[in-house]
py3Dmol code that shows the C-alpha trace and the ligand (Angstrom):
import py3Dmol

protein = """\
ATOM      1  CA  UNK A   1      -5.130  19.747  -9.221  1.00  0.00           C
ATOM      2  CA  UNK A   2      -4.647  15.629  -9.191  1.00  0.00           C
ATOM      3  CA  UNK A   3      -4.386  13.930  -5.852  1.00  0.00           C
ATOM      4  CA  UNK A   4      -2.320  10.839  -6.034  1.00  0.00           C
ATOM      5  CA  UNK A   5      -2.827   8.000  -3.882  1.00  0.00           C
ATOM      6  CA  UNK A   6       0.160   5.334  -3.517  1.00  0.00           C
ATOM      7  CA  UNK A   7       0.036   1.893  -2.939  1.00  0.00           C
ATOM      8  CA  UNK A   8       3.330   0.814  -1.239  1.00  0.00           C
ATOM      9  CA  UNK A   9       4.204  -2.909  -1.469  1.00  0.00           C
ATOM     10  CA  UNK A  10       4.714  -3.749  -5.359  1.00  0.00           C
ATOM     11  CA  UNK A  11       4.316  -0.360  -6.506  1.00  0.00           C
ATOM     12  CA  UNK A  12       7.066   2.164  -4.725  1.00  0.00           C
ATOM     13  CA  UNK A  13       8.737  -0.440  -2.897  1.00  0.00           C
ATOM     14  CA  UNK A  14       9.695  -4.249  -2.185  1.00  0.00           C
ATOM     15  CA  UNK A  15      10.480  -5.006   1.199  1.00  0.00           C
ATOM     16  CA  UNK A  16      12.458  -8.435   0.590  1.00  0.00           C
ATOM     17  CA  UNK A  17      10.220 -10.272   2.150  1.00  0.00           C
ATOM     18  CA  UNK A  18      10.566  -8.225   5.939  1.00  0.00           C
ATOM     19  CA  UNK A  19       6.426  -7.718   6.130  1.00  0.00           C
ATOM     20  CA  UNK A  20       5.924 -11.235   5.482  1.00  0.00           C
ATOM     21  CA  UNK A  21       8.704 -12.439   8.099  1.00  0.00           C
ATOM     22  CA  UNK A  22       7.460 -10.127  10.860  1.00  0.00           C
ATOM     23  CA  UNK A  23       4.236 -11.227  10.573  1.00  0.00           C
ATOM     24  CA  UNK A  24       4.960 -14.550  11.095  1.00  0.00           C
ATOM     25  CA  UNK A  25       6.957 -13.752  14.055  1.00  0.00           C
ATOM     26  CA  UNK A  26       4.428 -11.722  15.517  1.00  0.00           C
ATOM     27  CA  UNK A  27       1.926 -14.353  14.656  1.00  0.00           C
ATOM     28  CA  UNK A  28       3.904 -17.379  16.457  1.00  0.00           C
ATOM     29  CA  UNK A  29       4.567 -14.741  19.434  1.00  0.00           C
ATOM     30  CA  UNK A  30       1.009 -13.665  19.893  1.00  0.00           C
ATOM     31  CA  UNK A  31      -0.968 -16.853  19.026  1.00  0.00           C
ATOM     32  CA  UNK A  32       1.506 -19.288  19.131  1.00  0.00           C
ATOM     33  CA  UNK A  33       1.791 -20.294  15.346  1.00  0.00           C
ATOM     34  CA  UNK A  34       4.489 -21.118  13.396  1.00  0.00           C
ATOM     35  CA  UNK A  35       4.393 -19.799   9.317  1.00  0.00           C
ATOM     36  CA  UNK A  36       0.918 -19.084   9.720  1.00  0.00           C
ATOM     37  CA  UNK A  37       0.781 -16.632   6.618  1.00  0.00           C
ATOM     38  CA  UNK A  38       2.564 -18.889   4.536  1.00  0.00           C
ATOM     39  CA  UNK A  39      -0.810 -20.164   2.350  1.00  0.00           C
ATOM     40  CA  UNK A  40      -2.727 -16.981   3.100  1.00  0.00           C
ATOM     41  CA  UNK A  41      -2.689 -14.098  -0.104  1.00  0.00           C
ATOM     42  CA  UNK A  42      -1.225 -11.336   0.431  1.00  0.00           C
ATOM     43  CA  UNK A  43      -0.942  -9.333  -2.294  1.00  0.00           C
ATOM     44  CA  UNK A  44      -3.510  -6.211  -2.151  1.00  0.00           C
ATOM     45  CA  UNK A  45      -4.880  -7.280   0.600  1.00  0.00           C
ATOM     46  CA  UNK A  46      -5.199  -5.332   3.743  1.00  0.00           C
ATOM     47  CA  UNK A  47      -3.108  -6.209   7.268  1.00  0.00           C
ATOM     48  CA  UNK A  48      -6.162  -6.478   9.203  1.00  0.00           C
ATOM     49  CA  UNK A  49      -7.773  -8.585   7.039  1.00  0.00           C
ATOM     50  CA  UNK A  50      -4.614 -11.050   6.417  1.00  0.00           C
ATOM     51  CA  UNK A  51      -4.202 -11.390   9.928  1.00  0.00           C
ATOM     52  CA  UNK A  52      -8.148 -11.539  10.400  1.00  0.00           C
ATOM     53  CA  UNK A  53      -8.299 -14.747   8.036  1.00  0.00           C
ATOM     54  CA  UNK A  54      -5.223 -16.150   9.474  1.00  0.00           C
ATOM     55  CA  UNK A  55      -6.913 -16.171  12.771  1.00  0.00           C
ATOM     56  CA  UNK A  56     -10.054 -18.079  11.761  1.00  0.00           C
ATOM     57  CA  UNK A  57      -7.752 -20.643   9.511  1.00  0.00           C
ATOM     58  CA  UNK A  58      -6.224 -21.422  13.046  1.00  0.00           C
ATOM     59  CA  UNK A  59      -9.460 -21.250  14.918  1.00  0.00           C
ATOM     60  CA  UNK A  60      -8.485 -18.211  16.997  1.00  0.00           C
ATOM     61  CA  UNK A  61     -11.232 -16.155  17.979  1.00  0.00           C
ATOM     62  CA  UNK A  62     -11.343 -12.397  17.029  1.00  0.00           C
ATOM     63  CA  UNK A  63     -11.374  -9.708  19.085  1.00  0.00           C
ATOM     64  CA  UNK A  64      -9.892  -5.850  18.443  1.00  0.00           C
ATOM     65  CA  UNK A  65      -8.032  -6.245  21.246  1.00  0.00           C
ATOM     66  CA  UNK A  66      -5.886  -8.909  19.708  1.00  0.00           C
ATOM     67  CA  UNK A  67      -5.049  -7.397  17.094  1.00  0.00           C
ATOM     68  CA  UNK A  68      -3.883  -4.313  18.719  1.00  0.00           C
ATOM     69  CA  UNK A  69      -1.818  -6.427  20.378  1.00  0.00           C
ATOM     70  CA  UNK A  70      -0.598  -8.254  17.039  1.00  0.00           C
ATOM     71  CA  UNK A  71       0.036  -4.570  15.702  1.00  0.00           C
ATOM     72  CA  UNK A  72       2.162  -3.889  18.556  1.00  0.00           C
ATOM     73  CA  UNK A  73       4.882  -6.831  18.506  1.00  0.00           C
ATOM     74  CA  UNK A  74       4.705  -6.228  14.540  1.00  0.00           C
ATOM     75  CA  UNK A  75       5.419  -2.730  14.028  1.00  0.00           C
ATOM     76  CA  UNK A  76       8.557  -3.893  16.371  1.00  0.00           C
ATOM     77  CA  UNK A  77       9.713  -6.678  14.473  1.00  0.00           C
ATOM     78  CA  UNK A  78       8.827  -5.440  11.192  1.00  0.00           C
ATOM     79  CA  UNK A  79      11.543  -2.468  12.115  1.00  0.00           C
ATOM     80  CA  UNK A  80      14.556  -4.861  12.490  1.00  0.00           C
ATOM     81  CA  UNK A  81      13.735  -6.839   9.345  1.00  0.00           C
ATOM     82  CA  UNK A  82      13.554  -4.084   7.177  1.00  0.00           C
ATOM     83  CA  UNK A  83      17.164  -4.048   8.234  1.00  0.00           C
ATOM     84  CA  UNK A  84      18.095  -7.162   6.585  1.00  0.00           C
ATOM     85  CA  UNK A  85      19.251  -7.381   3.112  1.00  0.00           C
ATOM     86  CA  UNK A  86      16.073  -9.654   2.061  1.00  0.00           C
ATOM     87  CA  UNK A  87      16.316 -11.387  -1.683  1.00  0.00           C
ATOM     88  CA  UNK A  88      14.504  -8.154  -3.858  1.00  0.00           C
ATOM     89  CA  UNK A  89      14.505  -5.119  -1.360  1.00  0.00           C
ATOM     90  CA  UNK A  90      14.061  -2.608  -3.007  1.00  0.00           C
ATOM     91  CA  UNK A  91      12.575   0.686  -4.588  1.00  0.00           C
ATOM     92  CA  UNK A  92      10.782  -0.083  -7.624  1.00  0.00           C
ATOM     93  CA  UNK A  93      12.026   1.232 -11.181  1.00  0.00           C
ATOM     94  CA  UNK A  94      11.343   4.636 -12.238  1.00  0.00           C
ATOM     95  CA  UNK A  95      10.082   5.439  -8.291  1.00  0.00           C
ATOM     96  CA  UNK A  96      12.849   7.587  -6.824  1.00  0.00           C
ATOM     97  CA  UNK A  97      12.762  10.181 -10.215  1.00  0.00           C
ATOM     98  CA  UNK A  98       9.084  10.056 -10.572  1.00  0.00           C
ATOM     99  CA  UNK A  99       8.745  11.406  -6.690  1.00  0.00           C
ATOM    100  CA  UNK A 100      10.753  13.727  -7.442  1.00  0.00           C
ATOM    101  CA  UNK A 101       9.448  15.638 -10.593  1.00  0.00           C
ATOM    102  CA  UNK A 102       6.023  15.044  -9.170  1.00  0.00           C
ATOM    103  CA  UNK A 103       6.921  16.748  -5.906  1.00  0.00           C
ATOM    104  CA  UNK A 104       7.982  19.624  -7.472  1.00  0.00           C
ATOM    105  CA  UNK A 105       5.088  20.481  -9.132  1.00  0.00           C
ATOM    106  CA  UNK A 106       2.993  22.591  -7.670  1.00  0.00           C
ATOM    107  CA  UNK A 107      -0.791  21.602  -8.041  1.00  0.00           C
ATOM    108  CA  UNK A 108       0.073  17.907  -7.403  1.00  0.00           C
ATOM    109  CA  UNK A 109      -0.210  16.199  -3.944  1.00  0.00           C
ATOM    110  CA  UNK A 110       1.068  12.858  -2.757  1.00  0.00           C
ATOM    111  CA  UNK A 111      -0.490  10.494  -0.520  1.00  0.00           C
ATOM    112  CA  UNK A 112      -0.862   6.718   0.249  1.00  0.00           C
ATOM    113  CA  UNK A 113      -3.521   4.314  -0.431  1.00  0.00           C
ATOM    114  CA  UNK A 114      -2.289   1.177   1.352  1.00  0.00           C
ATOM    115  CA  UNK A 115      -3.377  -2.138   2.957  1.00  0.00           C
ATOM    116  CA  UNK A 116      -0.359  -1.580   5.426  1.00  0.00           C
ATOM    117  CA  UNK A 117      -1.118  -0.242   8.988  1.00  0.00           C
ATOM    118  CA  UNK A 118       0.664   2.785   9.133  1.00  0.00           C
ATOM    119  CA  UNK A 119       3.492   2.369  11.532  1.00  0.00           C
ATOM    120  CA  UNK A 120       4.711  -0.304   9.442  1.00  0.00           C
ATOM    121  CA  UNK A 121       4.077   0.745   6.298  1.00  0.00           C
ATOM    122  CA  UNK A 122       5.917   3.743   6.817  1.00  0.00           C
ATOM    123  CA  UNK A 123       8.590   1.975   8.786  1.00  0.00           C
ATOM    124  CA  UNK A 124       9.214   0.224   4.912  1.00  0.00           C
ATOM    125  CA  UNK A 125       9.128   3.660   3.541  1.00  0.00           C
ATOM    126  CA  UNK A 126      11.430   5.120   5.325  1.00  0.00           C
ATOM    127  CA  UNK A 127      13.530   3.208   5.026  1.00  0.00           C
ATOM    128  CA  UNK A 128      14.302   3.707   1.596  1.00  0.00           C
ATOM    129  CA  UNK A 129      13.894   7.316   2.426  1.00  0.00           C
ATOM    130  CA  UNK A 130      10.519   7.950   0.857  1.00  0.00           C
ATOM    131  CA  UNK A 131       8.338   8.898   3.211  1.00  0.00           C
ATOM    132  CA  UNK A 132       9.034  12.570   2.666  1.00  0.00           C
ATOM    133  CA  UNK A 133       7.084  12.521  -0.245  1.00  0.00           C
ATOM    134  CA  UNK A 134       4.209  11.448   1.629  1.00  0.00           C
ATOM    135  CA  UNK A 135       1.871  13.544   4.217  1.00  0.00           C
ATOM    136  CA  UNK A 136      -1.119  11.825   3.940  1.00  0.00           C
ATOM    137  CA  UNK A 137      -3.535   8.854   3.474  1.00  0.00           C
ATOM    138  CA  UNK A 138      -5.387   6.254   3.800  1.00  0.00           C
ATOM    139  CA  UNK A 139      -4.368   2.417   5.918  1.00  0.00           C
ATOM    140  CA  UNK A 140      -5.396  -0.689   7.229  1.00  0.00           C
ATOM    141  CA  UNK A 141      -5.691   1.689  10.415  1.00  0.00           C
ATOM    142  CA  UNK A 142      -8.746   3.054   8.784  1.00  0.00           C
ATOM    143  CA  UNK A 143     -10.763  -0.197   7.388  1.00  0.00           C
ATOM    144  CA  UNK A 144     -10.118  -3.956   6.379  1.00  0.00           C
ATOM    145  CA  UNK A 145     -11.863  -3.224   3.272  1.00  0.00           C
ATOM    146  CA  UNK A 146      -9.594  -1.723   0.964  1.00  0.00           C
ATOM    147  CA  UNK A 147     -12.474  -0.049  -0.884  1.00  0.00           C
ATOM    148  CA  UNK A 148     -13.573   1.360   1.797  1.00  0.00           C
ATOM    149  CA  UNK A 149     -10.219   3.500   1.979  1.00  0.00           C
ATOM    150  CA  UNK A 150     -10.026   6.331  -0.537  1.00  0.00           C
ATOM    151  CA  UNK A 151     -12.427   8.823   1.358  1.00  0.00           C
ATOM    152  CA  UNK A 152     -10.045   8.700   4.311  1.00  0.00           C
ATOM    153  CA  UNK A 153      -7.502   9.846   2.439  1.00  0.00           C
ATOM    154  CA  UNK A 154      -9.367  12.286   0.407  1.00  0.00           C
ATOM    155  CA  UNK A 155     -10.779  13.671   3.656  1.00  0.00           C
ATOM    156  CA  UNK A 156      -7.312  13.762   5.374  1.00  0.00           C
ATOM    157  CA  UNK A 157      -6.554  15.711   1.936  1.00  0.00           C
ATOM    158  CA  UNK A 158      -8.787  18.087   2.380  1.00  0.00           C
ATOM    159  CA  UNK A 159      -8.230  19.003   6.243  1.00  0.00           C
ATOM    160  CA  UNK A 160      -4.473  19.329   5.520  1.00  0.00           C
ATOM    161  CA  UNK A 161      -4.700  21.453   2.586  1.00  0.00           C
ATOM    162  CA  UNK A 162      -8.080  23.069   2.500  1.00  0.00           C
ATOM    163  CA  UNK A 163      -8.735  22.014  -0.934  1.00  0.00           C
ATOM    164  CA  UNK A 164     -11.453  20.216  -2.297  1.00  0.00           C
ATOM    165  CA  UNK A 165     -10.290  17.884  -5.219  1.00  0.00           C
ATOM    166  CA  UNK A 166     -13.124  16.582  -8.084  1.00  0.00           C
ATOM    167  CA  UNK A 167     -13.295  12.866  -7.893  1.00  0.00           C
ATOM    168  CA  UNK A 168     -12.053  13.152 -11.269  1.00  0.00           C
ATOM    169  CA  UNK A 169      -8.657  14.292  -9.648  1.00  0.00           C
ATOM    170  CA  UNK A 170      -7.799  11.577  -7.652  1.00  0.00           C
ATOM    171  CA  UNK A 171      -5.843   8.944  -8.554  1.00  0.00           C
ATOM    172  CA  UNK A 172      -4.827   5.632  -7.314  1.00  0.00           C
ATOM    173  CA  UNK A 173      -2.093   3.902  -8.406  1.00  0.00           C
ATOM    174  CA  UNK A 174      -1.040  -0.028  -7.449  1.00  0.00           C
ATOM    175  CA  UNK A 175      -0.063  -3.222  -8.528  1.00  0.00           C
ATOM    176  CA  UNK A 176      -3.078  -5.479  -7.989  1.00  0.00           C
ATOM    177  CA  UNK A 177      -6.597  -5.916  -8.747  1.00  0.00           C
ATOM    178  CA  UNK A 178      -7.299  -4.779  -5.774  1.00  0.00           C
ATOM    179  CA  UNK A 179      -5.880  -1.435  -6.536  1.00  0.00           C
ATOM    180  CA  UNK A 180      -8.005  -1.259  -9.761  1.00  0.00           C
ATOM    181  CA  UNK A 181     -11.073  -2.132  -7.890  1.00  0.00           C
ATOM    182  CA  UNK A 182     -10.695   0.041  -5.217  1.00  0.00           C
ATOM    183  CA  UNK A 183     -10.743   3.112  -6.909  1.00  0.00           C
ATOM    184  CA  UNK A 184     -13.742   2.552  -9.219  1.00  0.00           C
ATOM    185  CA  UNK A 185     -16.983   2.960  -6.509  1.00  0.00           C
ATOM    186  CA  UNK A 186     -15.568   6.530  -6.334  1.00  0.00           C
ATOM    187  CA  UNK A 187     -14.745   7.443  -9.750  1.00  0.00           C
ATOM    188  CA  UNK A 188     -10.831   8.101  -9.000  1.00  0.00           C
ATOM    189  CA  UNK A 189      -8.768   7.178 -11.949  1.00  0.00           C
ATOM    190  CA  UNK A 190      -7.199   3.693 -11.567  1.00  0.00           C
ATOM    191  CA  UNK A 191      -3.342   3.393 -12.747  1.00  0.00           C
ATOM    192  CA  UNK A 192      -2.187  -0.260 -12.809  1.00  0.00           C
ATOM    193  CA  UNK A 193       1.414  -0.966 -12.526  1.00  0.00           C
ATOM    194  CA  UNK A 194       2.646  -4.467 -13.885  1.00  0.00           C
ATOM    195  CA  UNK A 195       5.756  -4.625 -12.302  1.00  0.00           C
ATOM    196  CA  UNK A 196       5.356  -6.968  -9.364  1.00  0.00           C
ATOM    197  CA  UNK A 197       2.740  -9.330  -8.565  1.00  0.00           C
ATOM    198  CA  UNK A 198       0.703  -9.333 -11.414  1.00  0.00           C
ATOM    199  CA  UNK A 199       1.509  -8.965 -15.132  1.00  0.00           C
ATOM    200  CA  UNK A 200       0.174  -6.214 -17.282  1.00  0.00           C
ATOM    201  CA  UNK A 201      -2.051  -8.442 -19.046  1.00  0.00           C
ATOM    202  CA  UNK A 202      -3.580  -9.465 -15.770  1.00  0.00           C
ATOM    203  CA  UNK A 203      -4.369  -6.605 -15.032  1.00  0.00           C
ATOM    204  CA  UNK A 204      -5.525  -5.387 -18.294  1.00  0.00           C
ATOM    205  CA  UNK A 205      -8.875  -7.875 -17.361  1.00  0.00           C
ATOM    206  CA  UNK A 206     -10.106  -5.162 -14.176  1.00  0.00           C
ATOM    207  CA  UNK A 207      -9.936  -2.193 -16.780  1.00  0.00           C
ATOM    208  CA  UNK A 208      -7.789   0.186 -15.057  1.00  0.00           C
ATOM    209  CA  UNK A 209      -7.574   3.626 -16.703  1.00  0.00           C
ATOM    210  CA  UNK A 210      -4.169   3.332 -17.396  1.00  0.00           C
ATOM    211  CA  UNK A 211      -1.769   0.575 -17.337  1.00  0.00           C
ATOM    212  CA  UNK A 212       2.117   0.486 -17.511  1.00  0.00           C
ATOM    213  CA  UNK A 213       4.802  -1.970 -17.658  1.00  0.00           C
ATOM    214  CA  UNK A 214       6.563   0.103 -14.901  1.00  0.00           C
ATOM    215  CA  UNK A 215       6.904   3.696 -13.597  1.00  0.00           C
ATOM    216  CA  UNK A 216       9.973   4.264 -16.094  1.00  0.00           C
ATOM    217  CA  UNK A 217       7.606   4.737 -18.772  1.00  0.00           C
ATOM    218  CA  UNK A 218       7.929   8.086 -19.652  1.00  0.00           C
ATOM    219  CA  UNK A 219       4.116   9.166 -20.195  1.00  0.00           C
ATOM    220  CA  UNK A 220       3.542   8.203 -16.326  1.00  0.00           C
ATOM    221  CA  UNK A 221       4.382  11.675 -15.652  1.00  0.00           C
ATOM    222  CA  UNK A 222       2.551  13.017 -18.780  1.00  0.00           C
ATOM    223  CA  UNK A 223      -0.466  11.280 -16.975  1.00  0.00           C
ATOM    224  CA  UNK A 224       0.343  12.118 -13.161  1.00  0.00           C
ATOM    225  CA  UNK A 225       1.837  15.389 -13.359  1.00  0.00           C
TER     226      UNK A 225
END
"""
ligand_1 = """\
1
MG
Mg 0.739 -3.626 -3.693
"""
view = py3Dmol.view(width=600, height=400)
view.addModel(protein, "pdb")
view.setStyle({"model": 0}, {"cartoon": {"style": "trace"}})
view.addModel(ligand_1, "xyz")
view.setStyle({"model": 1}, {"stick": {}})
view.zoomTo()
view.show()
């Protein structure tokens, strides 16, 4: 049995830009700032915990209430600019046949391992008609911390399928450090991607497992199926 666990942004898919550009908006609409997210990092990082930090950079107190509300005018906006052909949206090479094989073999099983909230994450998804492949996981929903995610989605795992996978058997694959890092306090097998954000020999210095150029590379499946 392996359990895979999919980061989104960078990894399966690149939304052009519309996560960054609804955030804003929802930013300026809720608190009243303009390009708030514009020096804030981004990549690997959760939603709650962008937002979070953009907050405190602009003095604006926290409260869960807030942010529920922030969460609401995003998951709006973030569904019209999806819509609009943004410079690099797109699915990421080798994705769309990779899904496939892997969904067609039996003993493997799919899920997400993802700083987005849900909503929008799988607003950016489905858009590129991928989250079919997905049934589970693990999201900003669940915890800022993005280590703090995997046993989420190994427990949603486990309630939808009544398995019980070996830690050994899980695998999370991204294209950050974060990614790396977040699978290591629970022994899941860390598979860096170098296609977006960071190059493979960045990533090469937070010792994933594995490491590839991109998800053509044919012994991705040898190593996920
Ligand atoms: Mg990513």
């Amino acid at each position: 049995m392996k359990v895979l666990l999919f980061d989104i942004d960078g990894t399966l898919v690149l939304s052009g830009g519309a996560g960054l550009r609804a955030m804003n908006e929802a930013f300026f609409r809720v608190f009243g700032v303009r390009d708030a997210l514009v020096n804030i990092n981004l990549a690997g990082r959760t939603d709650t915990s962008i937002i979070k930090d953009a907050m405190q950079v602009f003095n604006i107190q926290f409260d869960d209430k807030k942010i529920e509300f922030f969460k609401q005018e995003y998951f709006e906006l973030v569904k019209h600019e999806i819509l609009v052909p943004g410079n690099g949206r797109r699915i990421m090479p080798g994705v769309k046949a990779l899904l496939e094989q892997l969904s067609n073999i039996s003993d493997v099983h799919m899920g997400l391992l993802t700083g987005n909230w849900e909503t929008s994450g799988r607003v950016k998804l489905d858009f590129f008609d991928l989250g079919k492949y997905f049934n589970f996981g693990a999201f900003s929903d669940d915890s800022e911390w993005r280590d703090q995610l995997l046993p989420f989605a190994v427990k949603r795992f486990e309630r939808l399928t009544g398995l019980l996978p070996e830690k050994s058997d899980i695998y999370v694959i991204g294209d950050t450090p974060a990614d790396i890092m977040c699978a290591k306090p629970w022994q899941a097998v860390s598979v860096a991607v170098g296609a977006s954000h960071y190059s493979v020999e960045d990533l090469k210095k937070y010792q994933p497992d594995f490491i590839f150029q991109d998800l053509t590379d044919e012994s991705v499946l040898e190593i996920l199926g």
